[in-house]
ZAPA-328808 format. One line per 3 residues: number of its first residue (from 1); for each residue z, y, x of C-alpha. Coordinates in nm, 2 decimals. Each point is the difference from the previous one (the first is absolute). Layout:
<nuvexs>
NUM = Z,Y,X ~ ...
</nuvexs>
This chain:
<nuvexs>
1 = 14.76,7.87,2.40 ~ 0.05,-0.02,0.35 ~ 0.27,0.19,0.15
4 = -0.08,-0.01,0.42 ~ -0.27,0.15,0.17 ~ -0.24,-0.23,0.21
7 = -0.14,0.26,0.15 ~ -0.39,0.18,-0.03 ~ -0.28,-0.24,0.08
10 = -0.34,0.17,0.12 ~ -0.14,-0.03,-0.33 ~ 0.28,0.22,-0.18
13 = -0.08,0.30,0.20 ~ -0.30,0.30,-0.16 ~ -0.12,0.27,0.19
16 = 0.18,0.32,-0.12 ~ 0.28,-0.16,-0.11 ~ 0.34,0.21,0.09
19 = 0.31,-0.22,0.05 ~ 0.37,0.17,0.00 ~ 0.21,-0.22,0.20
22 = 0.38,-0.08,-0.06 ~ 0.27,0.09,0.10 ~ 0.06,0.30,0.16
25 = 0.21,-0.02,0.24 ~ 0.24,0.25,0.17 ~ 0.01,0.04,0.41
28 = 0.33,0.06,0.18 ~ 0.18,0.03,0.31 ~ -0.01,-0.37,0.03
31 = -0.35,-0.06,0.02 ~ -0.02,0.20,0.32 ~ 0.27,-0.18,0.11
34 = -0.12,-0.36,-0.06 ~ -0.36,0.08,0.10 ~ 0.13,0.13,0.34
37 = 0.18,-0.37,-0.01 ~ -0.30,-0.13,-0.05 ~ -0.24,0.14,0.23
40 = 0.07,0.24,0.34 ~ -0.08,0.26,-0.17 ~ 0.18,0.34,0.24
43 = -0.24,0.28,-0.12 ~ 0.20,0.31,0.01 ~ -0.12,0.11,-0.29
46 = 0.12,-0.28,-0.24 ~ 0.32,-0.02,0.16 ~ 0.17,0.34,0.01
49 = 0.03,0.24,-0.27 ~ 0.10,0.24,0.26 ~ -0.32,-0.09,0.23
52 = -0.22,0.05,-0.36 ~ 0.15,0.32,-0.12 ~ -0.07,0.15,0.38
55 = -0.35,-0.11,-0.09 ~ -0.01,0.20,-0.30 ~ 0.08,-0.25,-0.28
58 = 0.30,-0.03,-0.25 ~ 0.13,-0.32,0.19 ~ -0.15,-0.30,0.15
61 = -0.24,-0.24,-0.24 ~ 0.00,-0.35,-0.10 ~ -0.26,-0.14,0.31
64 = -0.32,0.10,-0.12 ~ -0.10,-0.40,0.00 ~ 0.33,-0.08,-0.20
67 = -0.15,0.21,-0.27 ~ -0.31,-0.19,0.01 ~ 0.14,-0.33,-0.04
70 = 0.21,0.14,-0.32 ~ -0.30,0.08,-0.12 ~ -0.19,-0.27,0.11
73 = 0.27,-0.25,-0.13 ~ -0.03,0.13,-0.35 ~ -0.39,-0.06,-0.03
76 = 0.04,-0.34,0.12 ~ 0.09,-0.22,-0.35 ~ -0.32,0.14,-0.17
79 = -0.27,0.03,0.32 ~ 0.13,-0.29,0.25 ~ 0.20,-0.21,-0.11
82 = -0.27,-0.26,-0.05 ~ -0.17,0.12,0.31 ~ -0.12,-0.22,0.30
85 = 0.01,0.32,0.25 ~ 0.03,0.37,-0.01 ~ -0.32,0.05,0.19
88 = 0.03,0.39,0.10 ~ 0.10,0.39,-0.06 ~ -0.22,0.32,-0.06
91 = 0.10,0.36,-0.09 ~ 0.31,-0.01,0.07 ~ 0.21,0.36,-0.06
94 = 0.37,0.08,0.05 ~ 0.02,0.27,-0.24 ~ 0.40,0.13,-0.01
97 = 0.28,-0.18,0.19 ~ 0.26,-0.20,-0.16 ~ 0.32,0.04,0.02
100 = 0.32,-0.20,-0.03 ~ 0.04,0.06,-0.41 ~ -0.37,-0.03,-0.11
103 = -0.12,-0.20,-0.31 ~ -0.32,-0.14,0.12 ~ -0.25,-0.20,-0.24
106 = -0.33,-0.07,0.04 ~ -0.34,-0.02,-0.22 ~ -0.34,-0.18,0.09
109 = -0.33,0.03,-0.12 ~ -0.25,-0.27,0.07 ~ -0.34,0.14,0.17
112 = -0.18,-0.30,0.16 ~ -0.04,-0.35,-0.10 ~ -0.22,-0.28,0.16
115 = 0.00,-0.35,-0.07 ~ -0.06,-0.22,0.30 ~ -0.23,-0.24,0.03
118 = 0.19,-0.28,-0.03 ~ 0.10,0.07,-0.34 ~ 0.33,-0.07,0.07
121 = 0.14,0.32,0.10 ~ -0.07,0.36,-0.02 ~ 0.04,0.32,0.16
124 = 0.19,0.30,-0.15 ~ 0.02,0.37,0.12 ~ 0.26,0.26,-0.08
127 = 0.11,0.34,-0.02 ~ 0.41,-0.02,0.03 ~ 0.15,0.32,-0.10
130 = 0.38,0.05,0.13 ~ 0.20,0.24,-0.27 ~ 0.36,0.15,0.08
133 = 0.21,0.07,-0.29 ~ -0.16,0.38,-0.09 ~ -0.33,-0.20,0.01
136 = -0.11,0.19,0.31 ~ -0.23,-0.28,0.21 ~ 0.18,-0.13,0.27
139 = -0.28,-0.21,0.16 ~ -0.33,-0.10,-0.09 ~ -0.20,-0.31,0.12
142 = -0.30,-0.26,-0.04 ~ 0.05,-0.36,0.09 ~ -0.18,-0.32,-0.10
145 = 0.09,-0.35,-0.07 ~ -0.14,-0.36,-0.04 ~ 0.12,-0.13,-0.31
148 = -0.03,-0.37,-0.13 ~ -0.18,-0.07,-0.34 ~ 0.25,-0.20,-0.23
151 = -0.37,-0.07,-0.24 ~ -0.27,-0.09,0.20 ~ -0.25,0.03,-0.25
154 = 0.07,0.36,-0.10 ~ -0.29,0.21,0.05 ~ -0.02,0.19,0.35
157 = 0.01,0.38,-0.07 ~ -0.26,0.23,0.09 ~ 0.10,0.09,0.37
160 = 0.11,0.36,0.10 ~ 0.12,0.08,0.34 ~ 0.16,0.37,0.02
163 = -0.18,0.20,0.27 ~ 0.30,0.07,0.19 ~ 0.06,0.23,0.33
166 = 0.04,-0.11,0.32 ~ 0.23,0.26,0.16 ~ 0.15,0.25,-0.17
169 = -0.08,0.37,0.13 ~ 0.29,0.20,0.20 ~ -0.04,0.24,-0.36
172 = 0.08,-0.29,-0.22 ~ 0.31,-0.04,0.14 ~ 0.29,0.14,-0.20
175 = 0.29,0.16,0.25 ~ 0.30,-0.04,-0.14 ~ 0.14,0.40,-0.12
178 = 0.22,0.16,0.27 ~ -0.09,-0.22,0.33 ~ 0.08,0.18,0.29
181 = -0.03,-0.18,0.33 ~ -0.02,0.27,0.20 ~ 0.33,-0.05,0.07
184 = 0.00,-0.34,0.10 ~ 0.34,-0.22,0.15 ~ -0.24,-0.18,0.26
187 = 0.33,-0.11,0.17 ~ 0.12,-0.12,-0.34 ~ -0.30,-0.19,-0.08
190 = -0.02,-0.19,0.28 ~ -0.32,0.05,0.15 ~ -0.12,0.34,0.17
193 = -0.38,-0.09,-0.10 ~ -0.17,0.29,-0.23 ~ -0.34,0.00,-0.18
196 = -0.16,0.12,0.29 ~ 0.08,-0.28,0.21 ~ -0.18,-0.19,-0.17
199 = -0.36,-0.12,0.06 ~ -0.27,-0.11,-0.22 ~ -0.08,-0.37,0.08
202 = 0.32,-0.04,0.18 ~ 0.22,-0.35,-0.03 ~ 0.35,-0.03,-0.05
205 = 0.17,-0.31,0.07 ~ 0.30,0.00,-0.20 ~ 0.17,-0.28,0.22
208 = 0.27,-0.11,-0.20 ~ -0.03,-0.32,-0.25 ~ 0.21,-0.14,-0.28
211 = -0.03,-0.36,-0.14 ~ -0.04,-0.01,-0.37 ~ 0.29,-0.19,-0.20
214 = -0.01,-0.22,-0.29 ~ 0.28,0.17,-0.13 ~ -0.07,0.37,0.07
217 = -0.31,0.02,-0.14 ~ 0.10,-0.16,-0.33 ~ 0.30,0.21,-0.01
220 = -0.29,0.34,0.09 ~ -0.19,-0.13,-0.31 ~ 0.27,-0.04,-0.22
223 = 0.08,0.39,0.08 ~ -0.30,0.08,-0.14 ~ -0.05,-0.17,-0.28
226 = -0.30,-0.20,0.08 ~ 0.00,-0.29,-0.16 ~ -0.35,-0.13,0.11
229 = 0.04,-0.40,-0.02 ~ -0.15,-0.04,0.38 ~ 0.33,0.16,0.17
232 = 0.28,-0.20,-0.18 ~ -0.14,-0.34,-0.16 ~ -0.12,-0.25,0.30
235 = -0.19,-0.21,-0.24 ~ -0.23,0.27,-0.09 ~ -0.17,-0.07,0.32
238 = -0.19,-0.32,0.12 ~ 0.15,0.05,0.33 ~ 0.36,0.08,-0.17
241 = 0.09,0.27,0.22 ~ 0.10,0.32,-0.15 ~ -0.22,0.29,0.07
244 = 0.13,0.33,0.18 ~ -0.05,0.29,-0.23 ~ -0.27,0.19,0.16
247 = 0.25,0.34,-0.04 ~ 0.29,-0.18,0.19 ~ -0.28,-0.02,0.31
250 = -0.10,0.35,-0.02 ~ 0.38,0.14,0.00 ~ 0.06,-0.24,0.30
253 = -0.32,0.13,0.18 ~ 0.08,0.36,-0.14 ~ 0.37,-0.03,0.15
256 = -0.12,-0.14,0.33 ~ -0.25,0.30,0.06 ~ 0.30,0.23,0.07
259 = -0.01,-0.12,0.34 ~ -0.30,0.22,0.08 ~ -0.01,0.18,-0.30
262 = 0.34,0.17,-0.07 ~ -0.13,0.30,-0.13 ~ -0.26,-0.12,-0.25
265 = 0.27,0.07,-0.22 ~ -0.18,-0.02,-0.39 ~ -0.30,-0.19,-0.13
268 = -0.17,0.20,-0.20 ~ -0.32,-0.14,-0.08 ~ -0.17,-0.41,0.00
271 = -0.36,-0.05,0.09 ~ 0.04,-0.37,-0.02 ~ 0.15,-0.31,0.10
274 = -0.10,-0.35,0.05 ~ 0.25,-0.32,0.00 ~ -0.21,-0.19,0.22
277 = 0.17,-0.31,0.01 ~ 0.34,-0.13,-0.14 ~ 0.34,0.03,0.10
280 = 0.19,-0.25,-0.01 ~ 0.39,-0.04,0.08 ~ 0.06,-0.07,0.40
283 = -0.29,0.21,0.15 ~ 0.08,0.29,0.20 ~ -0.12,0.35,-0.10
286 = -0.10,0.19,0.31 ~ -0.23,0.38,-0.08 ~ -0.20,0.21,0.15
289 = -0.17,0.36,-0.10 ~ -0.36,0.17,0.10 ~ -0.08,0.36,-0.09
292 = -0.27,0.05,-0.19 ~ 0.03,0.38,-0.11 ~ 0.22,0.27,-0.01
295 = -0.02,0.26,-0.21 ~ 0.20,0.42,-0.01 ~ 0.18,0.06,-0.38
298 = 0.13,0.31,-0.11 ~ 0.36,-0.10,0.05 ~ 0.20,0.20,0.29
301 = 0.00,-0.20,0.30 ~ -0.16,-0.33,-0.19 ~ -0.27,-0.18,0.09
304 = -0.14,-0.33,-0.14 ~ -0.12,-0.31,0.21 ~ -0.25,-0.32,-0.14
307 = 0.12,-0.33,0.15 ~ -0.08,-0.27,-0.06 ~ 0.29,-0.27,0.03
310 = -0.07,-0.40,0.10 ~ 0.29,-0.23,-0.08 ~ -0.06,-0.32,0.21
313 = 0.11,-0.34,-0.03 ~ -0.09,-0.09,0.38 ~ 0.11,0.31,0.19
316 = -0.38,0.15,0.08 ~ -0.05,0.33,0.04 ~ -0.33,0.22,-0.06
319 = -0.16,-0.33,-0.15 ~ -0.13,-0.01,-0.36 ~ -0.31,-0.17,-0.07
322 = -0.18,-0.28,0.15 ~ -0.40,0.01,0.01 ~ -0.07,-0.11,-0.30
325 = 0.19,0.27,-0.12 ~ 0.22,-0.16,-0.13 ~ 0.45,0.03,0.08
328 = 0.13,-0.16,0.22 ~ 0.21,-0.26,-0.07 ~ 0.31,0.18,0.15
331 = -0.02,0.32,-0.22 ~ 0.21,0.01,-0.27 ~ -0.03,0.37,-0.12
334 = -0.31,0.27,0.00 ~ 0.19,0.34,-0.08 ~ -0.19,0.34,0.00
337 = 0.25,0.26,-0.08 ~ 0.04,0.36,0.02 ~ 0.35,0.19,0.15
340 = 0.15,0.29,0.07 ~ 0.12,0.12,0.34 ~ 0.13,0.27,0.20
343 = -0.27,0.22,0.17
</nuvexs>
């Protein structure tokens, strides 16, 4: 009997079927620390416990994306680790923080599949649930994948594609319990821009770039626990490059919005998300931000903002598609994302 695990092929997934990843895993003091190694990440929030209990919480979080890649990281030996690209994001809810002491696991149920018409690969959809260790839901989330087939002649499945939403309404938004912004460090953030500065349709060039290392990103992926074959093995690909994970581009682009964005201090909710084109080790990550909504809660002195974030490989700014509708070739990332601010 064979004792290692090569990994789901698209013909091992059903519909319905709910898989429990291993291992839970426990988040400390020193994941903020090396994310904040990793990426520039300065929000206020995720750095002072001082700066988070002002805002009305019991100390500052784990980075709201941190917790997704924990979570993400799990799912990856039984959804991607056979995949040729994580093709995008839906539905996307940050339900409770996490803090420095959590035990987060995660469980997935598979809700879409469709075999392509190559019959060589497929594509899978599904719904990622984050659990801490009361098995309260941390985070919630839809993503789909192109898998290769390991038997060719296995019967296609009948095809089901989730009807999924394209924005998530200001009310499906969970704010997390006690945040008070209304009375807000602006000073200590770093930027004196509140939710009312800001204009639907407006651009934000976020300046600032980093190059992407060989090294870092492996050492990103490793935190997490993705173990997807395209990030580590450079014979996996024809090419033999190693592929950025697509979660190392969003906290770069994420990180490099503070310049601009200071004070869209959580994420809250994912409309979607598009890796339009691979990452690869040596380009330069450059970002910039449109508003697309905003949106009042019920928290004192919190408001939420839509952007959409554009991590680019070629420094453009305000350019996304061509005429044929299709990326451009110098977009790397397609993020539509939900945030709190200070009114």
């Amino acid at each position: 009997m064979a004792k290692t695990n090569p990994g789901r092929f698209f013909e091992d997934y059903r519909l319905g079927e709910v898989i429990e990843h291993a291992a839970p895993r426990t988040v400390g003091e020193g994941e903020r620390a090396l994310y904040h190694a990793l990426y520039p990440a300065r929000h206020a929030l995720y750095s002072s416990d001082v700066f988070a209990a002002q805002s009305g919480l019991e100390g500052s979080p784990i980075d709201d994306l941190a917790a997704f890649h924990v979570v993400f990281g799990k799912t990856v030996p039984d959804i991607s680790l056979n995949a040729v690209a994580n093709l995008g994001y839906a539905e996307g809810r940050w339900l409770r923080p996490v803090y420095p002491g959590d035990t987060l696991r995660a469980v997935s149920e598979v809700i879409g599949l469709k075999q392509n018409s190559n019959g060589k690969t497929g594509v899978v959809w599904v719904r990622t649930t984050g659990l801490n260790q009361m098995d309260e839901p941390v985070l919630s989330y839809v993503r789909w994948v192109m898998v290769r087939k390991s038997d060719l002649d296995a019967p296609a499945p009948d095809t089901v594609v989730p009807d999924l939403k394209s924005t998530l309404a200001a009310d499906d938004l969970a704010i997390p319990e006690g945040l008070d912004f209304s009375g807000y460090d602006f000073a200590l953030a770093g930027e004196p821009h509140r939710w009312g500065d800001y204009e639907v349709g407006e651009v934000i060039d976020h300046v600032d770039g980093v190059t992407i290392e060989e090294a870092e990103h492996m050492i990103a992926t490793r935190l997490w626990q993705n173990t997807a074959k395209v990030h580590f093995d450079a014979t996996f690909r024809p090419d033999g490059q190693r592929l950025i994970y697509g979660g190392h581009v969003i906290s770069m682009a994420r990180a490099l919005s503070f310049n601009g964005l200071a004070n869209a201090q959580m994420i809250v909710g994912l409309n979607g998300g598009a890796h339009a084109n691979p990452c690869f080790a040596g380009l330069t990550v450059k970002a910039w931000s449109v508003v697309l909504d905003k949106a009042e809660t019920p928290a004192p002195g919190v408001g939420a903002i839509r952007l959409r974030l554009v991590a680019t490989s070629d420094g453009s700014v305000g350019k996304l598609k061509g005429a044929d509708g299709k990326y451009l070739p110098g977009v790397l990332l397609d993020l539509d994302y939900w945030a709190l601010m200070p009114v």
